[in-house]
C-alpha positions as CSV (number, residue, x, y, z in Angstrom):
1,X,-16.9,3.6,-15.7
2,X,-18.1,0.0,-15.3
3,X,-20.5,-1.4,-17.1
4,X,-21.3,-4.2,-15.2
5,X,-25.3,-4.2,-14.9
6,X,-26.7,-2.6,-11.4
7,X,-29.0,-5.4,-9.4
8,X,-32.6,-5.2,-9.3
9,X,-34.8,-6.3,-6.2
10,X,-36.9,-9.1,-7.2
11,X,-34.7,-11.0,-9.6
12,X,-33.5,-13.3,-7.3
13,X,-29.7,-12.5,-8.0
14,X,-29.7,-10.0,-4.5
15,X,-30.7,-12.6,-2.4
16,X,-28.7,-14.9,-3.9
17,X,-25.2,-12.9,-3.8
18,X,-26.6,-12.1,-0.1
19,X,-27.0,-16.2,0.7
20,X,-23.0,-16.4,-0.1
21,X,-21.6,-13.8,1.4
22,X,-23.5,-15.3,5.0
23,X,-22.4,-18.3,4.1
24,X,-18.6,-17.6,3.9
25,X,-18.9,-15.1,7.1
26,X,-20.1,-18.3,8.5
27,X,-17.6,-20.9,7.4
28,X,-14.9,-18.5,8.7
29,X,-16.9,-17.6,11.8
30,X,-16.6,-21.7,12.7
31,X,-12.7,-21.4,12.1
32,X,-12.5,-18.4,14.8
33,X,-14.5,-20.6,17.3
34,X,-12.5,-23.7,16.8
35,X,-9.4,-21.9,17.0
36,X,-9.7,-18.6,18.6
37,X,-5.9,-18.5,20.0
38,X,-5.0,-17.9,16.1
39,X,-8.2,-16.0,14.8
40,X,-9.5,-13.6,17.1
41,X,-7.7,-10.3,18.5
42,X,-7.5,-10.1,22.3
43,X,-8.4,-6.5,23.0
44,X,-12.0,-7.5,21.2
45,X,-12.4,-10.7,23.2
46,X,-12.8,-8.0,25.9
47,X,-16.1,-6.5,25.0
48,X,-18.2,-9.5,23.3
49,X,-18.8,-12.7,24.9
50,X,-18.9,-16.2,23.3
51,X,-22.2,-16.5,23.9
52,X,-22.8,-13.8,22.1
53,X,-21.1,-14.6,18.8
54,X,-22.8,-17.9,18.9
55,X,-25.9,-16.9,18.4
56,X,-25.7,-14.3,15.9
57,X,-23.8,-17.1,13.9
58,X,-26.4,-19.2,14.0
59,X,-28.7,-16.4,12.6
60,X,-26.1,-15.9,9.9
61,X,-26.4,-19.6,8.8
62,X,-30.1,-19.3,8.9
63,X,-30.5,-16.1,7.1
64,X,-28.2,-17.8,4.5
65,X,-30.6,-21.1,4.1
66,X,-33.6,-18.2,3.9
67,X,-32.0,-15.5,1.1
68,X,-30.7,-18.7,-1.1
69,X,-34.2,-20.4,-0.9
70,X,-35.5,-17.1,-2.0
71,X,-33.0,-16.6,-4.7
72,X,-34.2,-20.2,-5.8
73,X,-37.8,-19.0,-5.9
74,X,-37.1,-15.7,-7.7
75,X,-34.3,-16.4,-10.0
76,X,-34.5,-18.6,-12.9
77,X,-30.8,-19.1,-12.8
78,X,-30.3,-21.2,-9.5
79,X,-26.7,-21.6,-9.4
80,X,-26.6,-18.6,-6.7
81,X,-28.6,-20.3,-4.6
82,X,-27.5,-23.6,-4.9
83,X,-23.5,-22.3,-4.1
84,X,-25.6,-20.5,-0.7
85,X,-27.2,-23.9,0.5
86,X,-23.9,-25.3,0.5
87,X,-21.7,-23.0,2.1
88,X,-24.8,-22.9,5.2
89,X,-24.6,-26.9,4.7
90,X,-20.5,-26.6,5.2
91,X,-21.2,-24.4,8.0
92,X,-23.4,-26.6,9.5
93,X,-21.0,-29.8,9.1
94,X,-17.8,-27.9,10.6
95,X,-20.3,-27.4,13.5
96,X,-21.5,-24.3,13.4
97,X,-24.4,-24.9,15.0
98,X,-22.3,-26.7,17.9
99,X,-19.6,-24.6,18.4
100,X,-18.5,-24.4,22.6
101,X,-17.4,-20.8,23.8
102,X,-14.1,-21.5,25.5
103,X,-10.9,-19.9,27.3
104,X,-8.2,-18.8,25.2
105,X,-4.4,-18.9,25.6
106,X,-1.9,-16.9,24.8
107,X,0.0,-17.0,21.3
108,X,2.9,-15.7,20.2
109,X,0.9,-14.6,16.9
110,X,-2.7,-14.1,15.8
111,X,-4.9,-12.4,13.3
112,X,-8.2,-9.8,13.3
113,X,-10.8,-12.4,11.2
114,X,-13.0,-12.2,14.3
115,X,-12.7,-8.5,13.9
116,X,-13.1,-8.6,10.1
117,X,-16.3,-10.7,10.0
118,X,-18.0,-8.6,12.7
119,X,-17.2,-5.0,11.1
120,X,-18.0,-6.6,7.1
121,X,-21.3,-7.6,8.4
122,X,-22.1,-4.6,10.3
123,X,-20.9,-2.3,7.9
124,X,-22.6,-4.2,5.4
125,X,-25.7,-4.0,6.8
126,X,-25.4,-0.4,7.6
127,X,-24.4,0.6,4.4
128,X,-25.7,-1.3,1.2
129,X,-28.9,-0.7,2.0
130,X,-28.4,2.9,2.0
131,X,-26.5,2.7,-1.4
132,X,-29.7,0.8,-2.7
133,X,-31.8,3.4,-1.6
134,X,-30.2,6.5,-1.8
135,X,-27.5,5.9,-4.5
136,X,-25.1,8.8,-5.9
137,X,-24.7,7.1,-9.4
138,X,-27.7,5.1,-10.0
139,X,-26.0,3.4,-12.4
140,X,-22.8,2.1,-10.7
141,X,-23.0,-1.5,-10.1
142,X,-22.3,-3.3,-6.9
143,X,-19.4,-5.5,-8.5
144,X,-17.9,-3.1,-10.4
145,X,-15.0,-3.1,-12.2
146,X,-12.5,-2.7,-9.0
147,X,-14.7,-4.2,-6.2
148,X,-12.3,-7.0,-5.6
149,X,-9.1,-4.7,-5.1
150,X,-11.4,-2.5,-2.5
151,X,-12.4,-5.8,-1.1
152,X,-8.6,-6.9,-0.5
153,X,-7.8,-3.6,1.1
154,X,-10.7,-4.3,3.2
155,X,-9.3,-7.4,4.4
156,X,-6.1,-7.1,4.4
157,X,-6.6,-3.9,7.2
158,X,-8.7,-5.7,9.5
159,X,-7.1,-9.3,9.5
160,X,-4.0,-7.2,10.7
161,X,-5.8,-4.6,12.7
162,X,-3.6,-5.3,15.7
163,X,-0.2,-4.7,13.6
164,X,-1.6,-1.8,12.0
165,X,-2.5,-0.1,15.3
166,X,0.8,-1.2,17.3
167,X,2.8,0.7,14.2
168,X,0.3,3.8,14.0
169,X,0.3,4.4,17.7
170,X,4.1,3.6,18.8
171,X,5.5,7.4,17.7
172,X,2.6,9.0,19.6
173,X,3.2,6.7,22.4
174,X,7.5,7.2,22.1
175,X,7.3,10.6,22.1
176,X,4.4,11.9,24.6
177,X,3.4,8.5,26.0
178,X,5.7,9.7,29.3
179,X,5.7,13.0,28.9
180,X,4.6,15.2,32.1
181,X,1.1,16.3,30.5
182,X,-0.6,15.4,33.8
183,X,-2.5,18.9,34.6
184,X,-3.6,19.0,30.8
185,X,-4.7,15.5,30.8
186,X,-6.9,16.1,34.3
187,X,-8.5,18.6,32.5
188,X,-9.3,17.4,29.4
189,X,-10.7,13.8,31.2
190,X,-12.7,16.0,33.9
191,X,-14.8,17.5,30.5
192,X,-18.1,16.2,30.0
193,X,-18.4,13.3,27.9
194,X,-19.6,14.8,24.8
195,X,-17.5,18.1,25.0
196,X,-13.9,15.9,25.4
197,X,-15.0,13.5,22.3
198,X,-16.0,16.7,19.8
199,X,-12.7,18.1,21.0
200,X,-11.0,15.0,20.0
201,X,-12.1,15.2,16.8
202,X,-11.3,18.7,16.1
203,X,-7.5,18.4,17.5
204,X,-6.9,15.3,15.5
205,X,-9.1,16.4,12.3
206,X,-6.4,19.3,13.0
207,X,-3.3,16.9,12.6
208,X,-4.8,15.4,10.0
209,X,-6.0,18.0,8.0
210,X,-2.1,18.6,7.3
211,X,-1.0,15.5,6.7
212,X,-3.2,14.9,4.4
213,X,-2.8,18.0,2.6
214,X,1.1,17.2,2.1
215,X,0.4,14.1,0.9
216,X,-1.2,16.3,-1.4
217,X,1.3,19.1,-2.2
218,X,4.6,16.5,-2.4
219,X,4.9,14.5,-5.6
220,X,6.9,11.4,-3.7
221,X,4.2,11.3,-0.8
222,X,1.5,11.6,-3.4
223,X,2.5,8.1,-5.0
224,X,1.4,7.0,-1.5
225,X,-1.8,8.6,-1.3
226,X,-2.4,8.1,-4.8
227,X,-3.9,5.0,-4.3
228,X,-6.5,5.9,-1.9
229,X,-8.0,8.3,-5.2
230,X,-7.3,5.8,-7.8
231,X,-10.6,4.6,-7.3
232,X,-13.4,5.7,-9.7
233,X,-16.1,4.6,-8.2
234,X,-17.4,5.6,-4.9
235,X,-18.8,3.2,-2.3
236,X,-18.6,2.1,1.5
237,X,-15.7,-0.4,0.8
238,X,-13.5,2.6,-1.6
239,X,-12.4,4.0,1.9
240,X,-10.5,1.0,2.6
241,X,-8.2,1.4,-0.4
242,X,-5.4,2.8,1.2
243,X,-1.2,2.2,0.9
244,X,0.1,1.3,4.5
245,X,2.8,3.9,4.5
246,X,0.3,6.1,3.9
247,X,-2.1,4.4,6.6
248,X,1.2,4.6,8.8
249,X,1.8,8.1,8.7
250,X,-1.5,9.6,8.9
251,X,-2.6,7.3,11.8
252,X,0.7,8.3,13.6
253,X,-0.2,12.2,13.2
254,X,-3.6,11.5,14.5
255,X,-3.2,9.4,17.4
256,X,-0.5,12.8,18.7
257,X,-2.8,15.0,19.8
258,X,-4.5,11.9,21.9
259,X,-1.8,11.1,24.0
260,X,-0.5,15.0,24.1
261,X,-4.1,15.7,25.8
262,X,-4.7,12.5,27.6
263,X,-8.3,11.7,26.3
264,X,-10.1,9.1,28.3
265,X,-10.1,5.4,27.5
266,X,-14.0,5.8,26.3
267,X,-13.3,8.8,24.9
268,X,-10.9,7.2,22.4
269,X,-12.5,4.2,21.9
270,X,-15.7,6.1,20.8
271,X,-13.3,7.9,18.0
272,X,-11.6,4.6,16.8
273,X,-15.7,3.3,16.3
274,X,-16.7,7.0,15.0
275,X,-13.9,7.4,12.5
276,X,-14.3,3.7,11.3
277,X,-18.0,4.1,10.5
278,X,-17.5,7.7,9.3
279,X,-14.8,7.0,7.0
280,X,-17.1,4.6,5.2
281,X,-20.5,7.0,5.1
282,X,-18.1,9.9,3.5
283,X,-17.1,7.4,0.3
284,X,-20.5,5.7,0.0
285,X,-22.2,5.9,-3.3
286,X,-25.4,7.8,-1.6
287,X,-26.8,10.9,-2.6
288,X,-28.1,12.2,0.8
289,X,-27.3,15.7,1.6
290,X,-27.7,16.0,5.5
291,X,-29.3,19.2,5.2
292,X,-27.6,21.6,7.5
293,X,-25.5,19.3,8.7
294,X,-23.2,19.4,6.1
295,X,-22.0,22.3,6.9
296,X,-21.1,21.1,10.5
297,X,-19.7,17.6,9.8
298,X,-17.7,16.3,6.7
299,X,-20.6,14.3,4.2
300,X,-20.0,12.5,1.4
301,X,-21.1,15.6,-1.0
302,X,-18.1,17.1,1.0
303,X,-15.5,14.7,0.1
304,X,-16.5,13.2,-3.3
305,X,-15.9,16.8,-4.2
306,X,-12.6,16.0,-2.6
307,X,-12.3,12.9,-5.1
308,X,-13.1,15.1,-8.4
309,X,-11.4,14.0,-11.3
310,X,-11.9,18.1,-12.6
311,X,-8.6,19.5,-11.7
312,X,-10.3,22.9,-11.6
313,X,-11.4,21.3,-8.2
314,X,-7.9,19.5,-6.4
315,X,-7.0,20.8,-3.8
316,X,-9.8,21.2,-1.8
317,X,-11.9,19.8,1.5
318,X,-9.0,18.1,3.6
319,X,-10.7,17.8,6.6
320,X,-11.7,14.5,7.5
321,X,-14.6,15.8,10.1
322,X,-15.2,19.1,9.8
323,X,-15.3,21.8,6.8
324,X,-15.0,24.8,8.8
325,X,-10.9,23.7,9.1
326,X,-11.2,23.8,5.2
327,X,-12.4,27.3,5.5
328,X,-9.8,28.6,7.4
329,X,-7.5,27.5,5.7
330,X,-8.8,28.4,2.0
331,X,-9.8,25.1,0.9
332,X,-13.5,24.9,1.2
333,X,-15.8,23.7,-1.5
334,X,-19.6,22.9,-1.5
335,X,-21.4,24.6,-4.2
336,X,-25.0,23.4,-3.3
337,X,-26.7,20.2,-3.9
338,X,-23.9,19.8,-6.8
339,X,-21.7,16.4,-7.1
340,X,-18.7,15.9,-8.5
341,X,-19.4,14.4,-12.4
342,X,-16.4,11.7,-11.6
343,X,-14.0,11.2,-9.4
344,X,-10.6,9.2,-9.3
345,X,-7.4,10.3,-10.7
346,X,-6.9,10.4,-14.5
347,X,-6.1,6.3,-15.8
348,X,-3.1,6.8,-18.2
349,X,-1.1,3.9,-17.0
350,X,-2.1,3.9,-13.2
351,X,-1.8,0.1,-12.0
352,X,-4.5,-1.9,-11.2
353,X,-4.7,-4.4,-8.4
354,X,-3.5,-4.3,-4.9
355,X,0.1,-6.0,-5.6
356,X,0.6,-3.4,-8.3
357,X,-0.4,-0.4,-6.1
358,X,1.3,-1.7,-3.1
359,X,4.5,-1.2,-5.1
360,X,3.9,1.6,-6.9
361,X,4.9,4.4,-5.1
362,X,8.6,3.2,-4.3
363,X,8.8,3.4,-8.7
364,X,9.3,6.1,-10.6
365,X,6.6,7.1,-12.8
366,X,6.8,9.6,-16.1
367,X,2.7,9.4,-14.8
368,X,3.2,11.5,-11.6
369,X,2.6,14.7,-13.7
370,X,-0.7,13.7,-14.6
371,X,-2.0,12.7,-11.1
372,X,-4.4,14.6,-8.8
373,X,-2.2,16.7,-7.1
374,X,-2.7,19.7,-5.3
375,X,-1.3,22.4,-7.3
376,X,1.3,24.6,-5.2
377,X,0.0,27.4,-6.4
378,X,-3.3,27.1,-4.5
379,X,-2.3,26.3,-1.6
């Protein structure tokens, strides 16, 4: 468990670590305006405008120049908000207040950052103040221990979002893309809105709910998946920690049952947005319960349960969406308000550090024994 110290509101270092992190999204932000060709993703150029992204940049760099004068006010270290007030500053002087919207060509390469910087701030916003608020382990700092590796994952996913997606979708698309489905796919799209997305999520929470539980129940494929448990402290960015192969196959399985049944265009947009924001609420470090809900939709009481350390508990709540597939299939668990105590798999010599987990799984391990493995016996 870390033992980095959790922030407290009022000290000044909140604001402070707040001023930063605008002030980077900012200096980067510049970069996608100034060369957009290279650092922003075509299919998302499609649904914001220029004008747009302009002026919440500019209310980046002014919230930065506001939370790092607060940080100076309320902290009697000001070395937070000094580095703030000069990364607005450098903003500022790479013209970030000037920056011209413009047509883009065509390259023969680029990367997600635009993509990046819009879903880290979102999700940002969204989600630490809920972990503030509402925390699971009170205790569990923001920068703990393995914040940086999450934080890498993070990145690395959405700078190559495009890649990622062209991989993930191309079986689907090879081996149903052209298939004759044309009467199911009429049917499915004449569905009301709402009826054709909650069956999108049950057909593909279906497909997944089996992928992930032989990542589970194999020990080669569990090297893979390994990683995504390795980390012991639950919070919105732990969901990002995830091995591409991995990533590869259960994407692939997923995205089957969407081109098998022909979902609308908004239809699967919606799920791409609803499984990206719902992926980080179930590994956030909250303790909200939902109530009844919980019983409908996968929460994060649901799944920490699914990241328990206890292996009295593995094997349990593979659904990604909804726990009812769980209970069909035998592997249901939600005793009450209860949490998990920990969660992660046990340390031994697990590697540390996104390089060392990215090659990991393609060594063999005396620790694969020791892992959180589904044991074959409960399936």
């Amino acid at each position: 468990m870390s033992t980095n110290k959790r922030l407290v509101i009022g000290e000044g270092f909140i604001s402070g670590y707040i001023s930063i992190f605008l002030g980077v999204l900012s200096i980067l932000a510049v970069f996608c305006f100034h060369y957009p060709e290279f650092f922003t993703t075509p299919e998302f150029r499609e649904v914001y405008t220029g004008e747009m992204m302009k002026a919440i940049l500019m209310g980046v760099i002014i919230a930065s120049f506001f939370f790092a004068t607060l940080s100076f006010l309320l902290s009697n270290k000001k070395q937070l908000a000094v580095i703030g007030i000069l990364l607005s500053a450098l903003a500022i002087a790479l013209g970030g207040f000037n920056v011209q919207p413009r047509s883009v060509d065509k390259t023969l390469w680029h990367i997600g950052l635009d993509w990046l910087l819009i879903d880290l701030l979102l999700l940002s916003i969204i989600f630490v103040p809920i972990e503030m608020a509402f925390p699971k382990n009170k205790n569990q700092s923001r920068f703990h221990d393995e914040w940086r590796t999450d934080l890498v994952y993070f990145v690395i996913s959405h700078l190559f979002v495009q890649f990622f997606g062209v991989i993930t979708q191309a079986p689907a698309k090879l081996l149903f893309g052209r298939v004759g489905l044309d009467q199911i796919h009429g049917w499915v799209q004449s569905l009301p809105f709402v009826v054709e997305f909650l069956l999108a999520l049950f057909v593909t929470d279906l497909f997944q709910y089996w992928a992930h539980r032989i990542f589970h129940s194999h020990v080669y494929l569990w090297r893979f998946h390994s990683v995504h448990h390795s980390t012991r402290a639950m919070d919105w960015l732990a969901g990002s920690r995830t091995h591409f192969v991995d990533i590869f196959v259960t994407r692939s399985i997923s995205f089957l049952p969407l081109y098998i049944c022909g979902f609308s265009e908004i239809v699967f947009n919606t799920y791409i947005i609803f499984v990206s924001i719902h992926a980080v609420l179930i590994h956030a470090n909250t303790n909200i319960n939902f109530g009844f809900l919980k019983y409908i939709f996968v929460t994060p009481q649901f799944h920490h349960w699914h990241h328990c350390e206890d292996p009295a508990h593995y094997g349990k709540n593979f659904a990604i969406h909804f726990p009812f597939i769980d209970r069909i299939f035998g592997t249901y668990y939600l005793p009450g308000n209860v949490w998990p105590e920990a969660t992660g798999v046990k340390e031994g010599n697990y590697p540390k550090g996104y390089l060392r987990q990215l090659v990991y799984p393609f060594t063999k391990s005396p620790f694969d024994n020791d892992l959180n493995m589904e044991d074959s016996s409960k399936r």
